[in-house]
C-alpha positions in Angstrom: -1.2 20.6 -6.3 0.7 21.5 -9.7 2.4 19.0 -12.4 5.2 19.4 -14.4 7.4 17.5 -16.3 9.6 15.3 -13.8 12.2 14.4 -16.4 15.0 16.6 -17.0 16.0 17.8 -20.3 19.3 16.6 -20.9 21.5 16.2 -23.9 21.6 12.3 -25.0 25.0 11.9 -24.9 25.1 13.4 -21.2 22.7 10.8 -20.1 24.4 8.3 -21.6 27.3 9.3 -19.8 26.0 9.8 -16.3 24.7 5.8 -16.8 28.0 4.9 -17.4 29.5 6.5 -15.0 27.4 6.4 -12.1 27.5 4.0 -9.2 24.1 2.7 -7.9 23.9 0.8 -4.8 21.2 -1.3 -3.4 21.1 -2.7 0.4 19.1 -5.4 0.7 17.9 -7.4 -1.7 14.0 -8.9 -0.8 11.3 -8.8 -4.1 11.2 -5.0 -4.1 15.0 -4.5 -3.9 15.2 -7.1 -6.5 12.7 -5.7 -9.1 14.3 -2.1 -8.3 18.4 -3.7 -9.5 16.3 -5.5 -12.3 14.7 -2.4 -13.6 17.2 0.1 -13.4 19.9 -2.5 -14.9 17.4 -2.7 -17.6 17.0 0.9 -18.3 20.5 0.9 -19.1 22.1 1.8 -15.6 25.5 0.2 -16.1 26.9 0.1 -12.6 24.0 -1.4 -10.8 26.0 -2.6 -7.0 23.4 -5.3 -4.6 23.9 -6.8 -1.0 21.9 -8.3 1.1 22.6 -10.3 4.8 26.9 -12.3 4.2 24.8 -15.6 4.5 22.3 -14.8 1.2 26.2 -13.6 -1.0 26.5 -17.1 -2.7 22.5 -17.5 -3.3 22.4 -13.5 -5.0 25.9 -14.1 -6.9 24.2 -17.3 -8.7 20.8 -15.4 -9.3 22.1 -12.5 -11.2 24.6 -14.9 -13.0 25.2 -13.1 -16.5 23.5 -9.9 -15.8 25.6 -6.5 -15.6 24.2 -6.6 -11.8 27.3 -6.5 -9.6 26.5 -8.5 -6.3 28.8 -7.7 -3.2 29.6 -9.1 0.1 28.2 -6.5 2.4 26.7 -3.2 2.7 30.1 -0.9 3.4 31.1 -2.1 -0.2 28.2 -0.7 -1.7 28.1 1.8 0.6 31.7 3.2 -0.5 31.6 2.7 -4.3 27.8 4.0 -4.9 26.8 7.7 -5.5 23.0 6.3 -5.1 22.2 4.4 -2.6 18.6 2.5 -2.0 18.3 1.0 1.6 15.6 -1.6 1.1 14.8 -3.3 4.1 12.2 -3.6 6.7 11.0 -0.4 8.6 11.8 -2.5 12.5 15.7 -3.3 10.8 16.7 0.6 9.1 17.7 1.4 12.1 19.9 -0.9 12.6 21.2 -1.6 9.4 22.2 1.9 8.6 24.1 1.9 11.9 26.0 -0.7 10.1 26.4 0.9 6.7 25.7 4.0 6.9 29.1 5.0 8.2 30.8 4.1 5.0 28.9 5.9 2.5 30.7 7.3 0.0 31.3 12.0 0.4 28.6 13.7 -1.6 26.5 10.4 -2.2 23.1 10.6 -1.9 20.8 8.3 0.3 17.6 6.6 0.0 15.4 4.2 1.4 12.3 2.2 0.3 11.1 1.6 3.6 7.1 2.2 3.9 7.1 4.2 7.0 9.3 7.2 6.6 9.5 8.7 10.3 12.1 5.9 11.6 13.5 6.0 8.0 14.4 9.6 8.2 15.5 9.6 12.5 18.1 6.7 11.2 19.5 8.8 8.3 20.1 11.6 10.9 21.4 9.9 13.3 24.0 7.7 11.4 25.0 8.7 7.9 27.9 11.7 7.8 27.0 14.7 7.1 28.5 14.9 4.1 26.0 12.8 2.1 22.1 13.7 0.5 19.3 12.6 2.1 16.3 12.3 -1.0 14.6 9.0 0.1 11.7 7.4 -2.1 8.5 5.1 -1.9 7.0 3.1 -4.8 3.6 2.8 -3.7 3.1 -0.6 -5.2 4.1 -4.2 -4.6 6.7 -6.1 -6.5 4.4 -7.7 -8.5 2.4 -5.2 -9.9 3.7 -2.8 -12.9 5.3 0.3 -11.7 4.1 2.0 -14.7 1.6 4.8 -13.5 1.3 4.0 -10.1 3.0 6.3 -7.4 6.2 7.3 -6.7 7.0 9.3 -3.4 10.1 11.7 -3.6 11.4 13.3 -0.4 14.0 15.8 -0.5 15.1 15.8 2.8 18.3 17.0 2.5 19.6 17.6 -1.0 20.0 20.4 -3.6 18.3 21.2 -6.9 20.9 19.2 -8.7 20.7 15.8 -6.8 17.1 15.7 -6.4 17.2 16.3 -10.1 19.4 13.4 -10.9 17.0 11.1 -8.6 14.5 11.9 -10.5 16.0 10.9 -13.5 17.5 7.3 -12.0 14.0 6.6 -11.1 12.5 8.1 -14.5 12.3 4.4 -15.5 9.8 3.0 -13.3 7.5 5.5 -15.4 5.5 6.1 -12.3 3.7 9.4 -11.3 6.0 11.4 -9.1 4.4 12.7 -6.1 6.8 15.2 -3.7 5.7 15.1 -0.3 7.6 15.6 3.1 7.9 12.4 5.1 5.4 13.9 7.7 3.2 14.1 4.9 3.8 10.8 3.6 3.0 9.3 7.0 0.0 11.2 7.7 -1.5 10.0 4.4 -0.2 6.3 4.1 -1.9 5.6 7.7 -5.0 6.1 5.5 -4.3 4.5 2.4 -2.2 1.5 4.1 -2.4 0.7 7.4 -6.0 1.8 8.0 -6.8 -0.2 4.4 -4.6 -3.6 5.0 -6.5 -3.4 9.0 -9.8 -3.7 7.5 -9.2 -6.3 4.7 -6.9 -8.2 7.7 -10.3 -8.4 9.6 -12.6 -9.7 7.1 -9.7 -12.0 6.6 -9.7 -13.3 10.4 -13.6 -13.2 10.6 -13.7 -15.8 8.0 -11.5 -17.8 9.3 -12.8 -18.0 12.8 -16.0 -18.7 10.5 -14.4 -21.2 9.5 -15.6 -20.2 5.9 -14.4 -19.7 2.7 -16.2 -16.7 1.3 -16.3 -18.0 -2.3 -18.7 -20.5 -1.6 -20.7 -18.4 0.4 -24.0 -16.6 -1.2 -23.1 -14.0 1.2 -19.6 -13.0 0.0 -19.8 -13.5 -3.8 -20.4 -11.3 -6.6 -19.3 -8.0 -7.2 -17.8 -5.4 -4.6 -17.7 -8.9 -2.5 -14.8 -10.1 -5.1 -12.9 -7.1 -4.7 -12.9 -7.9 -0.1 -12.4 -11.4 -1.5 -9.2 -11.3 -4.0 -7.5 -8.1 -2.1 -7.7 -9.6 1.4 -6.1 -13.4 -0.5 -3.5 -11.0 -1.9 -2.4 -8.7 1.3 -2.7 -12.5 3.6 -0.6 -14.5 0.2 2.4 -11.5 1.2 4.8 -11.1 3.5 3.2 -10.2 7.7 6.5 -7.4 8.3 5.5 -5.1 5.6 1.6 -4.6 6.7 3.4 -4.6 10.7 6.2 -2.2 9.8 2.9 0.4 7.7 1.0 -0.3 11.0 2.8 -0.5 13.6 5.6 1.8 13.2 3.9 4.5 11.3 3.2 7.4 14.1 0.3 8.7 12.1 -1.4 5.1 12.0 -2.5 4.2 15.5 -5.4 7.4 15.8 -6.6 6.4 12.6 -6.9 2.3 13.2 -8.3 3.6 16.4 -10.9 5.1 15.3 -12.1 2.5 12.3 -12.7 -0.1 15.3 -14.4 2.6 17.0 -16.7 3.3 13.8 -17.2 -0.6 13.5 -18.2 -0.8 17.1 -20.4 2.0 17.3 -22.7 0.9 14.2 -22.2 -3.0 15.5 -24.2 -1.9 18.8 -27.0 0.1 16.3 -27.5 -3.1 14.2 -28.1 -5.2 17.2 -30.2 -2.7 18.6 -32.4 -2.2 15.6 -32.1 1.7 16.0 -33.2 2.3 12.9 -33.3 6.3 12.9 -30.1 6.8 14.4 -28.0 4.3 12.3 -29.7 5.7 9.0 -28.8 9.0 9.7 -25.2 8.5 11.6 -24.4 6.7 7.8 -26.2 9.3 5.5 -24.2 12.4 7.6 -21.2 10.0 6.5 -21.9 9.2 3.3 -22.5 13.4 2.1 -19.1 14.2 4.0 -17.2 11.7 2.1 -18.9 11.9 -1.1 -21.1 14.8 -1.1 -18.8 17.2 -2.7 -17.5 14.8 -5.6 -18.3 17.4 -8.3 -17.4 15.9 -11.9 -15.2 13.4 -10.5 -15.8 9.7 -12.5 -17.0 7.1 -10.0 -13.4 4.8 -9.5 -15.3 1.5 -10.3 -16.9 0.3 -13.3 -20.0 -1.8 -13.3 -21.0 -4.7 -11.0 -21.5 -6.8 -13.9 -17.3 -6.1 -14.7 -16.8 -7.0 -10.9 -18.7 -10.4 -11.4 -15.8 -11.4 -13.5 -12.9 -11.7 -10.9 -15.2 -14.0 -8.5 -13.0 -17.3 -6.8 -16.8 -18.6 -6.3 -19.9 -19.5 -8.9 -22.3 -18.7 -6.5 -25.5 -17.9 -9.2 -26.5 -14.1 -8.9 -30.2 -15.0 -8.1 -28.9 -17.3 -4.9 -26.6 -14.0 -3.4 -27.8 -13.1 0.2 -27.8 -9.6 1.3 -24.7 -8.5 3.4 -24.4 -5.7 5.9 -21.3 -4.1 4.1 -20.3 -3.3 7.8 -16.4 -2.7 7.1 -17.5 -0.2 4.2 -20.0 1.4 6.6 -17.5 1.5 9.0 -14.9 2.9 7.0 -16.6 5.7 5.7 -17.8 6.9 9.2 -14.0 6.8 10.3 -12.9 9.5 7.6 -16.3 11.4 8.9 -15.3 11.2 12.8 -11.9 12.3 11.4 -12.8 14.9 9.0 -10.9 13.3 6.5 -11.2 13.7 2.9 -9.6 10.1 1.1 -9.9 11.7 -2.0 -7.1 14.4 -1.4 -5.2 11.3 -0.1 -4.8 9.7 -3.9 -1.5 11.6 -4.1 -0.1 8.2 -2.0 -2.8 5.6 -3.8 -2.3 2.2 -4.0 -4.4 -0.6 -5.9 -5.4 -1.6 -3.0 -6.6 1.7 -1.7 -7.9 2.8 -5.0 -10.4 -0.7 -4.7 -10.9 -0.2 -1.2 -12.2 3.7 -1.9 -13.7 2.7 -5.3 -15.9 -0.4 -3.3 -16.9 2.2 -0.6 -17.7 4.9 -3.0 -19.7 2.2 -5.5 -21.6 1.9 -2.5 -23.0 4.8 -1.1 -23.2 6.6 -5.1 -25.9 3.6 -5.4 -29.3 4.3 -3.6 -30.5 0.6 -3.4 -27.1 -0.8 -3.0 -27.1 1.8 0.2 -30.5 0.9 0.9 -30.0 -2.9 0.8 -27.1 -2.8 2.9 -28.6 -0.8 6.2 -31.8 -2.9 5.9 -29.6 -6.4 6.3 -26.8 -4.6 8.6 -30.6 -3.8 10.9 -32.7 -6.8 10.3 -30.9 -10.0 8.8 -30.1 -12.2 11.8 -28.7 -14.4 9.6 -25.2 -12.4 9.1 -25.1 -11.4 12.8 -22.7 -13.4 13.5 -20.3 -12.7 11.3 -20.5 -8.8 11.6 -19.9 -9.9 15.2 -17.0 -12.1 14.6 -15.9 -8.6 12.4 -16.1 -5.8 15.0 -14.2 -8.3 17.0 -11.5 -9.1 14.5 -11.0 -5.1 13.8 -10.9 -4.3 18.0 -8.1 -7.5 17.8 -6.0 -5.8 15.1 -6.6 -2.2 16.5 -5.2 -3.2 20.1 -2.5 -5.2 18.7 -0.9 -2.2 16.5 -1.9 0.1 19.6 0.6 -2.3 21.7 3.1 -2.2 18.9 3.3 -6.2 19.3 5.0 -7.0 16.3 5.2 -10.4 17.4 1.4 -10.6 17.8 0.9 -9.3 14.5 3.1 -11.9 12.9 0.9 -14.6 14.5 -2.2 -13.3 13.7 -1.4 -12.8 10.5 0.2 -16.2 9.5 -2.5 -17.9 11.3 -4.6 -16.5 9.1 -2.9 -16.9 6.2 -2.3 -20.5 6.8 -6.1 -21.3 6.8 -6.9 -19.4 3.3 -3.2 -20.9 2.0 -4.6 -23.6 -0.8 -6.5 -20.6 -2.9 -3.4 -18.0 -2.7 -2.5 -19.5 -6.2 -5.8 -18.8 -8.1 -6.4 -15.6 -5.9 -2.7 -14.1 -7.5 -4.3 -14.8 -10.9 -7.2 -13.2 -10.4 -6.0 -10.0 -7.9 -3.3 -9.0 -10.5 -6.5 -8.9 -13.4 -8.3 -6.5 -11.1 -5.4 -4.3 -10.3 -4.3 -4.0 -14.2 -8.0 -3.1 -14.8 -8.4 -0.7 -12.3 -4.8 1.1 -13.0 -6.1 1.1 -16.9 -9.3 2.6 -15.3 -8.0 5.4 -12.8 -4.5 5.7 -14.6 -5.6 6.1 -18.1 -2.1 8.5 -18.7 -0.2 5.4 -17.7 0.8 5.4 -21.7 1.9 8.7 -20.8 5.5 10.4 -19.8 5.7 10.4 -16.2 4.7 13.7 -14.2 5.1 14.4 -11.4 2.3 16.1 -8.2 3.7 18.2 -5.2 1.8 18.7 -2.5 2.4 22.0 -0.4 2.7 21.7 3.3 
């Protein structure tokens, strides 16, 4: 990998120019399409052009009401005026949309998309824009809510030149995000890991305790530490919107192998637990544990204390009434990158907060002997939490087969039906999530005061 300066050294009154003079477009106009107009209008990007669906026109047009954001009927409009344009839509509707649009985009404009999965992204950008146009397509690896500043920013130059991948780097200079260049191969390959594989696992604890019927917080099981980071990220990906985990999951080619094989990991340790195999287990985790985290060198642990974690609990279950918990889906998750061969670290290229916690809670473990210790004893020997590790393998083997069958249908019911039953908490749970996030981008990001850089990653 090798950093360098992303921004490009131009005079000031050249860039004050180019953002007068330059037309960016925006199809599609859901929270992150929204925050994307908002911010670059902000940054003093005067022709800022937004559609989304003919029926949503009058609702936009009063919502950016005296605000240099131009709103427009329909997609050819912006298509035709913009030299930048940001297709920000679901991953199951590019397709379909840029059938539409993609027609009338403007000679020599260059093309984007926001979309999470890049593979049908990039196969509708062939197929329907002219050939005339740039193809340098982009991911903020982030949510709407949470600060762009220092988290990741994908940039792949598909097909453009020197000179328009430099200007897309300096329209999207403002997000102050840390560039990463990747090809979308690449981009799949590693978002499988840090999304879909990530969301699948929280999305199981999720639907364990609801068939439970059990709200973690008030459980001595599920309180405290690493337990509030399961607790307030799984509240925050089921308080969201059920397309943008399906589209990561379902429509990611590189995804499917790798949620295979974490219900496969959950399974196989499930059936040593109830077995009591004591030897076997043990070692099938320590074998795991050095692969993973073996070879860390130097590298600061991504968590701080357990006493910081205590802080973001939903719960006030008293420390000394905490019961011991199995930590099956960190177990599990673990073996999965060892059956793979997989190394998440090199993955933090694409990191989000929630992979960042989700790597941080699994490395807190196994870098702490009687955490470790603690956990294999109750994963073998408390009966008391069989259950729910049960209700867990079966939750992840649900999810898995339903993203193996590409049912986005089925995922949409699963996942509201789960949502539904946590629904009352999602307020306090948004309060609470965004805290840990902020503290654990201050923690892993501490350049995020910094000039953006940016990382490229070689094929």
């Amino acid at each position: 990998m090798a950093n360098s300066n992303s921004t490009s050294n131009i005079p000031r009154e050249e860039t004050i120019v180019e953002m007068e003079s330059i037309q960016l477009g925006i199809i599609g106009m859901g929270d992150m399409g929204k925050l994307y107009a908002r911010t670059l209008s902000a940054a003093g990007w005067k022709n800022v052009n937004v559609c989304d669906m003919p029926n949503k026109y009058e609702a936009l047009c009063e919502e950016f009401a005296g605000t240099e954001i131009r709103v427009m009927k329909d997609g050819h409009l912006v298509s035709r005026q913009s030299d930048w344009i940001l297709y920000s839509v679901p991953a199951e509707f590019i397709d379909s949309v840029v059938a539409t649009y993609g027609p009338s985009t403007k000679i020599g404009a260059i093309v984007a998309g926001q979309t999470s999965v890049k593979a049908p992204e990039i196969a509708a950008f062939e197929k329907h824009l002219p050939e005339d146009v740039y193809i340098i397509t982009c991911h903020s690896m982030h949510g709407p809510a949470v600060s762009s500043k220092g988290q990741p920013l994908v940039i792949i130059n598909h097909r453009g030149t020197a000179e328009t991948l430099a200007l897309v780097e300096r329209i999207l200079s403002c997000f102050e995000s840390e560039i990463a260049h990747l090809s979308y191969k690449e981009h799949d390959r590693i978002t499988a890991d840090t999304q879909a594989v990530t969301h699948m696992a929280f999305l199981s604890m999720g639907t364990t305790w609801k068939h439970q019927d059990n709200f973690p917080w008030f459980d001595a099981t599920y309180t405290g530490g690493i337990e509030n980071v399961k607790v307030n990220m799984t509240m925050r990906i089921l308080s969201n919107k059920w397309h943008v985990y399906a589209g990561l999951a379902i429509l990611n080619p590189s995804a499917k192998a790798q949620v295979r094989q974490y219900s496969l990991s959950v399974a196989a340790l499930f059936k040593l637990m109830i077995q009591e195999k004591e030897e076997e287990f043990v070692a099938r985790i320590r074998a795991a544990g050095e692969f993973v985290f073996g070879n860390r060198g130097s590298r600061e642990p991504i968590l701080l204390s357990d006493n910081l974690l205590d802080q973001y609990s939903l719960g006030s279950v008293p420390k000394d009434k905490r019961k011991p918990n199995s930590h099956l889906s960190l177990l599990a998750m673990v073996d999965c990158w060892y059956q793979l061969k997989m190394n998440p670290y090199s993955h933090m290229v694409c990191q989000t907060p929630l992979f960042r916690f989700w790597l941080g809670i699994s490395e807190y473990l196994f870098l702490n002997e009687d955490f470790l210790q603690d956990a294999m004893q109750a994963a073998l020997y408390e009966k008391e939490i069989r259950e729910d590790d049960m209700e867990f393998m079966m939750s992840a083997r649900g999810w898995q087969e339903c993203i193996a069958l590409g049912n986005m249908e089925g995922y949409r019911v699963r996942f509201e039906d789960t949502s539904q039953f946590f629904k009352s908490r999602f307020g306090e749970a948004a309060v609470v999530g965004k805290q840990m996030i902020e503290m654990i981008t201050r923690k892993t990001n501490p350049s995020t005061t910094a000039p953006m850089v940016t990382t490229t990653v070689a094929p």
